[in-house]
Every structure is written in C-alpha cells, then in structure tokens.
DSSP file (Angstrom, degrees, kcal/mol; ACC not computed):
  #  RESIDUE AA STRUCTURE BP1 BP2  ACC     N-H-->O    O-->H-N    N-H-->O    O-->H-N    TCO  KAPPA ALPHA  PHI   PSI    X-CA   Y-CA   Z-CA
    1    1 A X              0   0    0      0, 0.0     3,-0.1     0, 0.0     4,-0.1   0.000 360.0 360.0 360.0 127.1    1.9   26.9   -8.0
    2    2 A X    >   -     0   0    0      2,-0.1     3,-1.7     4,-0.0     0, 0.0  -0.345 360.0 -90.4 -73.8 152.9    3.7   24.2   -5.7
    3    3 A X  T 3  S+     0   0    0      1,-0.2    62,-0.1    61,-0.0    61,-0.0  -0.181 112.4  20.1 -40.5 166.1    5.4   21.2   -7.1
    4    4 A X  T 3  S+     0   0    0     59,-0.2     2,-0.3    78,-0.1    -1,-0.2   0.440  96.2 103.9  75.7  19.1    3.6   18.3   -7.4
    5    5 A X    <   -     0   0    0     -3,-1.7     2,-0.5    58,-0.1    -1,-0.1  -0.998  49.8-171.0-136.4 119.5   -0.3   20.3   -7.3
    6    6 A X        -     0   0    0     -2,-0.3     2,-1.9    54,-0.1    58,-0.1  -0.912  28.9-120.0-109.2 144.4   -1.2   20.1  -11.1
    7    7 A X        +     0   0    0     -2,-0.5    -2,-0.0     2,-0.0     2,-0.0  -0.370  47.6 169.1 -76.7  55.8   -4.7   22.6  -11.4
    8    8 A X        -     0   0    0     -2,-1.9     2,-0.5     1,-0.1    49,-0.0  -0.281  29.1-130.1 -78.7 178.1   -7.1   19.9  -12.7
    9    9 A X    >   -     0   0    0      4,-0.1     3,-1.0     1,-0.0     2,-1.0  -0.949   5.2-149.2-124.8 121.0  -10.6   20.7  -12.8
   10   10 A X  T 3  S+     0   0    0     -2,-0.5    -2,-0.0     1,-0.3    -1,-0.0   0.003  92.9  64.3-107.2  78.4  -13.1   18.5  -11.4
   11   11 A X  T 3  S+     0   0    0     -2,-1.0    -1,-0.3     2,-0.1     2,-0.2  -0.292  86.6  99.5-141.4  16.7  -15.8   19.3  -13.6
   12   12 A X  S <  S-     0   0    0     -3,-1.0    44,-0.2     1,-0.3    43,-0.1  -0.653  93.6 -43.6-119.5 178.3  -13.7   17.9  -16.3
   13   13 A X        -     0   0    0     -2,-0.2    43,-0.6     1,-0.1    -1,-0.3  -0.006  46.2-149.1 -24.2 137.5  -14.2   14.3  -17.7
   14   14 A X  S    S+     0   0    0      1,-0.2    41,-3.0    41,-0.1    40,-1.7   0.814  77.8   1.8 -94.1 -23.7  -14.8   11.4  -14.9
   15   15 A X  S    S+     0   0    0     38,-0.2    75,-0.9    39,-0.2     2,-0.3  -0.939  78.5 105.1-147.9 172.5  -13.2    8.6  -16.9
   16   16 A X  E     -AB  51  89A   0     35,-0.8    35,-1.6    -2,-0.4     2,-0.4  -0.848  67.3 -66.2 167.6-141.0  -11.4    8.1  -20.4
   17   17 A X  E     +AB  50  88A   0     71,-1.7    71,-2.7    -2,-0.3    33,-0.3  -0.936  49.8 172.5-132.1 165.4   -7.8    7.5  -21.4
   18   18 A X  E     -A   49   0A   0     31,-1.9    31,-1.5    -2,-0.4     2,-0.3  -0.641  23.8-135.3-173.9 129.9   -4.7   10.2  -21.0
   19   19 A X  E     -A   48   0A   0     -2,-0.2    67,-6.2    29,-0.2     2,-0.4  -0.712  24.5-141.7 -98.8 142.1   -0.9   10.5  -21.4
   20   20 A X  E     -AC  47  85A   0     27,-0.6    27,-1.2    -2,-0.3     2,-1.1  -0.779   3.4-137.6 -51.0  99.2    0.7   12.1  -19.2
   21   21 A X  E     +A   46   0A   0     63,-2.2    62,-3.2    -2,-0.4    63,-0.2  -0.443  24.2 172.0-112.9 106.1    3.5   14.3  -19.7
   22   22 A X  E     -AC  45  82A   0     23,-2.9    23,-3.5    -2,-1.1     2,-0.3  -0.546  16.3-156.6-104.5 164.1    6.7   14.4  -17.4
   23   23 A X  E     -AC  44  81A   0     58,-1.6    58,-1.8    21,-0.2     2,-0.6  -0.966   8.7-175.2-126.4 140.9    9.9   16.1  -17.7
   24   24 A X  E     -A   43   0A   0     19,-2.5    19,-1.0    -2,-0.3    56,-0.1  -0.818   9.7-157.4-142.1 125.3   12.8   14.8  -16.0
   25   25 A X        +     0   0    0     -2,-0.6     2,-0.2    17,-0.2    17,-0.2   0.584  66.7  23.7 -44.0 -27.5   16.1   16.9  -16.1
   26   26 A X  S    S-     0   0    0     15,-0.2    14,-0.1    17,-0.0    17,-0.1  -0.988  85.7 -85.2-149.1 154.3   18.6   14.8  -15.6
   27   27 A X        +     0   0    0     -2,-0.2    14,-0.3    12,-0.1     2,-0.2  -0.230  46.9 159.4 -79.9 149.1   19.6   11.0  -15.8
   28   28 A X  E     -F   40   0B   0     12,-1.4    12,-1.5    13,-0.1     2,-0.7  -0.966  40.9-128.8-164.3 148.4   18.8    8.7  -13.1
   29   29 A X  E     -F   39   0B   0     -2,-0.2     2,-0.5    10,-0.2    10,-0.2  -0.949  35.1-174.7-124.6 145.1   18.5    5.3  -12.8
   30   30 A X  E     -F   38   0B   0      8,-3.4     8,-1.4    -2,-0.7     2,-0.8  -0.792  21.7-123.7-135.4 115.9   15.1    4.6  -11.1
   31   31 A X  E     -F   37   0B   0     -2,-0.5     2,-1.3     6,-0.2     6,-0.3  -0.795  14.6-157.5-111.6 141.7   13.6    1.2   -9.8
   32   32 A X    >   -     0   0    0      4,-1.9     3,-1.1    -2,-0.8     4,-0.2  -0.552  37.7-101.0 -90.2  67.9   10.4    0.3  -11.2
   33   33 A X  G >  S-     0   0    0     -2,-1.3     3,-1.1     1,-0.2    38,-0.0  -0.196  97.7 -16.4  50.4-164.6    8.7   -2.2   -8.7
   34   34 A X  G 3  S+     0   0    0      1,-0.3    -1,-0.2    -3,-0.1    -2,-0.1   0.766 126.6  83.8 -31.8 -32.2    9.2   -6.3  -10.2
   35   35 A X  G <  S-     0   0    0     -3,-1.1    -1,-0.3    -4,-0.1    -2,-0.2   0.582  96.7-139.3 -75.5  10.4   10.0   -4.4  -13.5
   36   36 A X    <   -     0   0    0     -3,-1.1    -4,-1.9    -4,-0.2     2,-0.1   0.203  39.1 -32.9  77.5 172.5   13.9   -4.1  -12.1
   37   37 A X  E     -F   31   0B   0     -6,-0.3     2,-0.3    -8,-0.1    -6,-0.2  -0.333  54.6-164.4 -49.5 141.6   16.3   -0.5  -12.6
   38   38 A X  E     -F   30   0B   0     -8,-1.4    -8,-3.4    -2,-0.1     2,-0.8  -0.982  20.4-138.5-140.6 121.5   16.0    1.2  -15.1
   39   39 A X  E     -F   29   0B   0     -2,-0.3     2,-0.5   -10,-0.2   -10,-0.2  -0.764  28.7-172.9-102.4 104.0   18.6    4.2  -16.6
   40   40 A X  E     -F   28   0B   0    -12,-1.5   -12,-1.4    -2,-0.8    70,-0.0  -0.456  13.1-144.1 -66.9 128.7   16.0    7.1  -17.8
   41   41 A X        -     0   0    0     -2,-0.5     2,-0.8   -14,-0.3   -15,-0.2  -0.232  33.8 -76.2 -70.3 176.0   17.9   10.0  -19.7
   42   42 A X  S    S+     0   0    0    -17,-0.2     2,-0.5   -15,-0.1   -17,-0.2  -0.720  89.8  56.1 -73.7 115.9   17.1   13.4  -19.5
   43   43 A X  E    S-A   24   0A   0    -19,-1.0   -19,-2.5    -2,-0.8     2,-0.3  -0.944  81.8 -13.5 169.8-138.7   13.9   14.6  -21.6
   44   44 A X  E     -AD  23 127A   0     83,-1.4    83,-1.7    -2,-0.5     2,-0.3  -0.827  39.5-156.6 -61.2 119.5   10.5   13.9  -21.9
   45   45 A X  E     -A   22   0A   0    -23,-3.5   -23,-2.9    -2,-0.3     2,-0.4  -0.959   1.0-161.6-153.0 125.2    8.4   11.3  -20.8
   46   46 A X  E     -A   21   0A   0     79,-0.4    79,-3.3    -2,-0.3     2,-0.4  -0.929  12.6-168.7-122.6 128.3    4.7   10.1  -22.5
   47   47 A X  E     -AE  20 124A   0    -27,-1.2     2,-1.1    -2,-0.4   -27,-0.6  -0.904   7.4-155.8-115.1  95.9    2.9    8.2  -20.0
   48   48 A X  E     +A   19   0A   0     75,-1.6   -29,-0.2    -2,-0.4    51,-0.1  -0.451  31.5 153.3 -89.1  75.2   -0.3    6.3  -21.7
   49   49 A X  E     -A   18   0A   0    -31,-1.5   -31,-1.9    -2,-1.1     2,-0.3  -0.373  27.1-155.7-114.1-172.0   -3.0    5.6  -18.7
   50   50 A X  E     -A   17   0A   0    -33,-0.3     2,-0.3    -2,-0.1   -33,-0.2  -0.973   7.3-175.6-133.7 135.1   -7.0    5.1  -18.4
   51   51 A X  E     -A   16   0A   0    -35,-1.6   -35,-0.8    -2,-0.3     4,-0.4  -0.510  16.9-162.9-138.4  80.9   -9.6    5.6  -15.4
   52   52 A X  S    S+     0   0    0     -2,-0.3   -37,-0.1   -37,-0.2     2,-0.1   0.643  84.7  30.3 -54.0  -2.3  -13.1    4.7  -16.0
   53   53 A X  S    S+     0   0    0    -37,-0.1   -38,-0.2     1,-0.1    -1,-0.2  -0.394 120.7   6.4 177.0 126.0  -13.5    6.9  -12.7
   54   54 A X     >  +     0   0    0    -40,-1.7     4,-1.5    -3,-0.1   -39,-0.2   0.705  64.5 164.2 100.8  32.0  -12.2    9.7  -10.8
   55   55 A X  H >> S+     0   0    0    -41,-3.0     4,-1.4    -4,-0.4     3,-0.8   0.954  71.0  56.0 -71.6 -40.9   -9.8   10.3  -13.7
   56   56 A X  H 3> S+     0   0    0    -43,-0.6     4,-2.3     1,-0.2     5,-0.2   0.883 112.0  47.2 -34.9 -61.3   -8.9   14.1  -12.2
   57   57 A X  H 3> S+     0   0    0      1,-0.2     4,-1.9     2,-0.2     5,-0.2   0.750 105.8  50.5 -55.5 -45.6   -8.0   12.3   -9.1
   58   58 A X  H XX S+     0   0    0     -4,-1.5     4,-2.5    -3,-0.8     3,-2.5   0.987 116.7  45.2 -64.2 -71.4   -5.9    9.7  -10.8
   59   59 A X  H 3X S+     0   0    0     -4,-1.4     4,-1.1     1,-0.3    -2,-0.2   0.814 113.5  49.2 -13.1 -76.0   -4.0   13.0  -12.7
   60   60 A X  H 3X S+     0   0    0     -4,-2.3     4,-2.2     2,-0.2     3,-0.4   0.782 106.0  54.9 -33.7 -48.1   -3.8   14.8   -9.5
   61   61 A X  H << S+     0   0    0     -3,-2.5    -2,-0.2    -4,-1.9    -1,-0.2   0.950 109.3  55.0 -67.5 -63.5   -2.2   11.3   -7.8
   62   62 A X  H  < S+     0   0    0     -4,-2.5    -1,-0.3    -5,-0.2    -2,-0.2   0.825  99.2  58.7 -39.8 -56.7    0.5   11.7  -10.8
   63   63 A X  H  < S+     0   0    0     -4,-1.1    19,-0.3    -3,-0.4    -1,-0.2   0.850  91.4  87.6 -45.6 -65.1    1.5   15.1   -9.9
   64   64 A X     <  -     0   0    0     -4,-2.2     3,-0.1     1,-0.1   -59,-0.1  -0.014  53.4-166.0 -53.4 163.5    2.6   14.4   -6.7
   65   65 A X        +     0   0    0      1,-0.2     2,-0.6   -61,-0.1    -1,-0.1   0.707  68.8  71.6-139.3   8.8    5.3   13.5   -5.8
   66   66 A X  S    S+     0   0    0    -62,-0.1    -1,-0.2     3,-0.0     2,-0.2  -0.974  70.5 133.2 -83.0 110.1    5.1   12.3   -2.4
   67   67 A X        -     0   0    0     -2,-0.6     2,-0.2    -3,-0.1    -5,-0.0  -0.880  66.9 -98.5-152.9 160.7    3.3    9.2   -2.7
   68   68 A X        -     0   0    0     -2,-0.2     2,-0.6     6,-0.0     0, 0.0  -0.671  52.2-127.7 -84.0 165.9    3.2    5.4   -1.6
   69   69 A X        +     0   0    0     -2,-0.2     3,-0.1     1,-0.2    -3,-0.0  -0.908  56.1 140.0-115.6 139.4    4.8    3.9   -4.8
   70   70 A X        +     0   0    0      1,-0.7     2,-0.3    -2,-0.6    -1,-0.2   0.531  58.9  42.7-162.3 -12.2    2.4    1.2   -6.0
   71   71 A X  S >> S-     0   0    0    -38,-0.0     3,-0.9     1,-0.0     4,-0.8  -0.917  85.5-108.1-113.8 163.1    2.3    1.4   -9.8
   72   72 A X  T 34 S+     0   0    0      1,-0.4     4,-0.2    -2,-0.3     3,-0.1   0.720 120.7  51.2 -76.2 -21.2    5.1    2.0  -12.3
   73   73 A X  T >> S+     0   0    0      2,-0.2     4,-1.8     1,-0.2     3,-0.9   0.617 100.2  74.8 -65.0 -14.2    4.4    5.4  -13.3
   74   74 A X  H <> S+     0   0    0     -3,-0.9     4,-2.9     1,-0.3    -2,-0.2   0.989  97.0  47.9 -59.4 -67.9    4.5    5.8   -9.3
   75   75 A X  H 3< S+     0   0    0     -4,-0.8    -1,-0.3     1,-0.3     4,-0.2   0.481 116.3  38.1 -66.9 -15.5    8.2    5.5   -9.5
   76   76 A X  H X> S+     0   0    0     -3,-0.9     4,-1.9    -4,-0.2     3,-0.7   0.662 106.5  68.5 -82.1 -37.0    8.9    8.0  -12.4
   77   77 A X  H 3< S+     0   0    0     -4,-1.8     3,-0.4     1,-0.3     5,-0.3   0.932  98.4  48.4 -71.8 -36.9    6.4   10.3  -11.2
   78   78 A X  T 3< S+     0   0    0     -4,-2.9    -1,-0.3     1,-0.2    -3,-0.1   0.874 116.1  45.6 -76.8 -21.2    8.4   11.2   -8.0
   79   79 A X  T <4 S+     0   0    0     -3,-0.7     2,-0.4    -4,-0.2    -2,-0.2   0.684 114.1  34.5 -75.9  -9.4   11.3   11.7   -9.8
   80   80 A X  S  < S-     0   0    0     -4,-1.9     2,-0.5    -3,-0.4   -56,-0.2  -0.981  87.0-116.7-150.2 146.9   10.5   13.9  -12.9
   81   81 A X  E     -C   23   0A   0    -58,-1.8   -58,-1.6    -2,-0.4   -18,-0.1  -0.636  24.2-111.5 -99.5 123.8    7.8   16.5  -12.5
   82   82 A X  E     -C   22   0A   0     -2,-0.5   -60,-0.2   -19,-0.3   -78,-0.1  -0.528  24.6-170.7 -69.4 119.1    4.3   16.3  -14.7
   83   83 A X  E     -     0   0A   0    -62,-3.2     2,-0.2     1,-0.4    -1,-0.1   0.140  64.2 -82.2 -94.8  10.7    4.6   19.5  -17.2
   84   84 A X  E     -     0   0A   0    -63,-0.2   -63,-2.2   -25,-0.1    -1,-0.4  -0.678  45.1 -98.7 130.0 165.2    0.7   18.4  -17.9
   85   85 A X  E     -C   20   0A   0    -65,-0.2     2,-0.6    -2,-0.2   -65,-0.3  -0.834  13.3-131.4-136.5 165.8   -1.9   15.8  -19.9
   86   86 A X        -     0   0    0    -67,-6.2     2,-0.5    -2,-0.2   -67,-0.1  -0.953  28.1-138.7-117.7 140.0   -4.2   15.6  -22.9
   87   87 A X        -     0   0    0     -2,-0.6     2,-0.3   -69,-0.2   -69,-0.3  -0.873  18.0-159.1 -84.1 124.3   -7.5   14.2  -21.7
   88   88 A X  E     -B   17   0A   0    -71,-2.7   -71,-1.7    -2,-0.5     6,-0.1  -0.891  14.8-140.7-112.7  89.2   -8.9   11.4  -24.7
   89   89 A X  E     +B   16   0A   0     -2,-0.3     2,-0.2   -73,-0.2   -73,-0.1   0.068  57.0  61.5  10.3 111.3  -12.4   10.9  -24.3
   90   90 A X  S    S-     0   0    0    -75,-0.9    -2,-0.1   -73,-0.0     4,-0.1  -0.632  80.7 -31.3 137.5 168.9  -13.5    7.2  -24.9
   91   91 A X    >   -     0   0    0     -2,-0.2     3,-0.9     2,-0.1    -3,-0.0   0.190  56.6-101.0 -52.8 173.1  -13.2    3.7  -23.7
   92   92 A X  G >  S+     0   0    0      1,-0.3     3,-1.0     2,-0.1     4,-0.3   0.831 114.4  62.5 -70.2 -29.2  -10.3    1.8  -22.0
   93   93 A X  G 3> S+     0   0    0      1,-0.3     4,-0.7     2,-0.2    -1,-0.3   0.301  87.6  74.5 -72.3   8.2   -9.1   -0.1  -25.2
   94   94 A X  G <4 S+     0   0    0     -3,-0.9    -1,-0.3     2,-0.2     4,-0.1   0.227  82.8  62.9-114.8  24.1   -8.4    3.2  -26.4
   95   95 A X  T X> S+     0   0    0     -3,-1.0     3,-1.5     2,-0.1     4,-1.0   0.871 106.0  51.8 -99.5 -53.9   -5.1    3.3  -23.9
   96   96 A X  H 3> S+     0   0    0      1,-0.3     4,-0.8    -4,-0.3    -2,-0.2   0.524 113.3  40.7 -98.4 -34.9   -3.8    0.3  -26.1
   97   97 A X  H 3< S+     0   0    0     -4,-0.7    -1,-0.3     2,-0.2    -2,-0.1   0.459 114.2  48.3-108.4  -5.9   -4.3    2.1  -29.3
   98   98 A X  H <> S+     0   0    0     -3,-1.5     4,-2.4     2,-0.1    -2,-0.2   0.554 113.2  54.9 -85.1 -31.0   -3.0    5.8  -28.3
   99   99 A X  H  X S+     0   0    0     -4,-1.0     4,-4.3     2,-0.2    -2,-0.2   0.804 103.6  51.5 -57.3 -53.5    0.1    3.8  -26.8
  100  100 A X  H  < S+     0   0    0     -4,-0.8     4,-0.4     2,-0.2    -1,-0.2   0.598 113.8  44.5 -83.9 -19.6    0.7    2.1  -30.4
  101  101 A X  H >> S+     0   0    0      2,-0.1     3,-1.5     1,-0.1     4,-0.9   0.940 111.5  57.8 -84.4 -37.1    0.6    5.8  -32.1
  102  102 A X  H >X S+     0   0    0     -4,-2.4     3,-4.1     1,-0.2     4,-2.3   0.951 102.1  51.2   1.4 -90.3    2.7    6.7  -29.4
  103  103 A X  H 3< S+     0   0    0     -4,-4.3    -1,-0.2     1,-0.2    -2,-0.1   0.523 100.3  58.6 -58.7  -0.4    4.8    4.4  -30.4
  104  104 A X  H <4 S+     0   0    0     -3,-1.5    -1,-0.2    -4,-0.4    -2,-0.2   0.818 117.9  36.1 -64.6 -43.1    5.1    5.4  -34.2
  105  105 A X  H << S+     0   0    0     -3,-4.1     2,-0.3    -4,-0.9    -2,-0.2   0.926 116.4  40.3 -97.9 -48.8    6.4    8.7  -33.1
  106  106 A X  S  < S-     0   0    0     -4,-2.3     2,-0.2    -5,-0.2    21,-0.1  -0.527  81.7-100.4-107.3 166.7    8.4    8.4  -30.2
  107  107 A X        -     0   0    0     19,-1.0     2,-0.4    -2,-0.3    19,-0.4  -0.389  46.6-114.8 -62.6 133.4   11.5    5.6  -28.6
  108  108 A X        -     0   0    0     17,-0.2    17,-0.2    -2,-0.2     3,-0.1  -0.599  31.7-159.4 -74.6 138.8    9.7    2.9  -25.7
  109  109 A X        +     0   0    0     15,-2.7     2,-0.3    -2,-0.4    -1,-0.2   0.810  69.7  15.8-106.9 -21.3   11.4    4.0  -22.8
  110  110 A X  S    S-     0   0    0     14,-0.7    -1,-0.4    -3,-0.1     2,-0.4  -0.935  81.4-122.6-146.1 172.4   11.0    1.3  -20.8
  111  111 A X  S    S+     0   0    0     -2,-0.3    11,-0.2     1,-0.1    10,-0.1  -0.762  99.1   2.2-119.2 132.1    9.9   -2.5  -22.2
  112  112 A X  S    S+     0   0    0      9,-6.2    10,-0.2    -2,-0.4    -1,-0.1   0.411  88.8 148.0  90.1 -27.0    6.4   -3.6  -20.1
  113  113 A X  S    S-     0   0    0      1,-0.2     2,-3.9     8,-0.2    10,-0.9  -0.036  77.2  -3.3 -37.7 168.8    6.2   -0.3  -18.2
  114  114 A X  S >  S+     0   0    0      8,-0.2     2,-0.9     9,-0.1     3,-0.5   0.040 119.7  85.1  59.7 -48.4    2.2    0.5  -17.6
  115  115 A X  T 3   +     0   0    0     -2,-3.9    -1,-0.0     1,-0.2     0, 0.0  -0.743  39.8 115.2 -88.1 104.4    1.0   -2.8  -19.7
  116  116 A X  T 3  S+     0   0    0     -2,-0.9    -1,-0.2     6,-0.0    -2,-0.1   0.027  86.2  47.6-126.6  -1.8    1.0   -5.7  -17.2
  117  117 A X  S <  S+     0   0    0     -3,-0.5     2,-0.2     3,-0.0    -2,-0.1   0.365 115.0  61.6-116.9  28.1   -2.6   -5.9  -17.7
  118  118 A X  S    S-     0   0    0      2,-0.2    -3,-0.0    -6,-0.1     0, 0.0  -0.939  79.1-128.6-141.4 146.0   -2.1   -5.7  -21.3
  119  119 A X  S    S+     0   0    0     -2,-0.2     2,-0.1    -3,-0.0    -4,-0.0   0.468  72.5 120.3-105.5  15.5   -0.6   -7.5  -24.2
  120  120 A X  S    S-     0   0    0      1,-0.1    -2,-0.2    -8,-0.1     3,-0.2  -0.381  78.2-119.7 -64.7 145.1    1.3   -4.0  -25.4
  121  121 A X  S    S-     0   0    0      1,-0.2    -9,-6.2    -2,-0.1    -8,-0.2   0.798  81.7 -51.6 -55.4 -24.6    5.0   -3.8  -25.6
  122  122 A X        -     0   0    0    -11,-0.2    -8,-0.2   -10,-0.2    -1,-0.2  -0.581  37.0-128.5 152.9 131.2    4.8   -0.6  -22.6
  123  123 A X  S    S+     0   0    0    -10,-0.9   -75,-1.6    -2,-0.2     2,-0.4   0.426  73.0 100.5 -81.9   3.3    3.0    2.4  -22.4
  124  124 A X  B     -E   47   0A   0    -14,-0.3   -15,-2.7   -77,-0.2   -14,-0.7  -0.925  46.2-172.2-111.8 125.0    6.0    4.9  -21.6
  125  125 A X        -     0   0    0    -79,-3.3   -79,-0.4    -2,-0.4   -17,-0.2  -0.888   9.7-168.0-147.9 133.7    7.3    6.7  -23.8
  126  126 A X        +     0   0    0    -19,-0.4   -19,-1.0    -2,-0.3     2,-0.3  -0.150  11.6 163.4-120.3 145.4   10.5    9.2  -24.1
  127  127 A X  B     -D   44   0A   0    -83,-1.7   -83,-1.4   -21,-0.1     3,-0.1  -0.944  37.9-125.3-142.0 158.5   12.0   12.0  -26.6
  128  128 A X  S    S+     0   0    0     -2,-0.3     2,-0.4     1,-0.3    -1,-0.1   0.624  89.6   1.8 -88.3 -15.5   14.8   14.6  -25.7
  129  129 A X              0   0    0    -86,-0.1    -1,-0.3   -85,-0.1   -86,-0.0  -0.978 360.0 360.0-154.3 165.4   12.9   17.3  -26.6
  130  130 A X              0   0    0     -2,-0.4   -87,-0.0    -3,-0.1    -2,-0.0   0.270 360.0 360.0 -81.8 360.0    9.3   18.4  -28.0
C-alpha cells in the first residue's frame, strides 16, 4: 500500500464522528495555522473529528499527505502518517463527548487544536505508546 492511501471503504458509514490515529516518529515542531508552533514528541496521536457527509472522503483527505493545509489536523497529518480510525456511529455532539473520554485517558497535545467551533479544551490527543 502507498503512503498516504488508507483502504477505506465507501460503503461504510456516510457521516458520524471518528478519531483518527497518527503515528509520528520523531519530534518536530510543526505550525498549526493561527494556532502558532507547536513542539509534538514522538508517539501517538488521537485526532477526534465528525462529517455529517462524505465521512470516507474526509478519512481518505487525512491520509494524505500531500494536501492544501486548511485545517489543523491538515498540518499534523502531513507530518505523521495515519496507522488508521475507529468509525462512532451517531451525531456531531458526539465529537465533544468522545474528545472528553479521550481526555480521561490520554495527555491534550495541543490546547484548541480541532475545537474552534467548539467550547472543548482541543480534540488532539497524544501518548508515547499504545
């Protein structure tokens, strides 16, 4: 399989919520659009989005990693390569509330990332290993 081409199916759900999961080897310090530089570590990286349509596409969009950069996952996603997603069934409030178990388990990686249309502390989030 080439980089950046994840094998979604589009037969699969058309919209819902899903993290994202990237891995990114080494430490880098990345700028996020308005949301300034940022120094990422090495490790794991839980990205917490929603698409009320075309969500394969959106996935697929993720994967690459040649892209125009226009959202904040944009700007991880060409550095650290998507090992894959969990698909969540369900409405859009249900990004805000996978985000906050998220956050139970794992470190906020970056403060704001992914919520600017939202009143959550940031939808990315990082571990050094699984």
């Amino acid at each position: 399989m080439r980089r950046g081409k994840m094998p979604f199916r589009r037969q699969m759900l058309d919209g819902g919520t899903y993290i994202a999961v990237f891995y990114l080897p080494q430490r880098r310090r990345i700028q996020v659009g308005r949301l300034g530089q940022f120094l990422f570590g090495p490790g794991f990286y839980f990205y917490v989005g929603s698409a009320q349509r075309h969500l394969s596409a959106r996935l697929e969009r993720h994967a690459r990693q040649d892209k125009p950069l226009r959202w904040h996952i944009d700007y991880l996603s060409t550095q650290a390569q998507m090992i894959g997603a969990l698909i969540v069934p369900g409405p859009r409030r249900r990004e805000c509330e996978l985000g906050r178990e998220l956050g139970r388990i794992y470190a906020l990686a970056v403060p704001g990332f992914g919520a600017s249309d939202c009143r959550c502390g940031g939808h990315l989030f990082c571990t050094r290993r699984l």
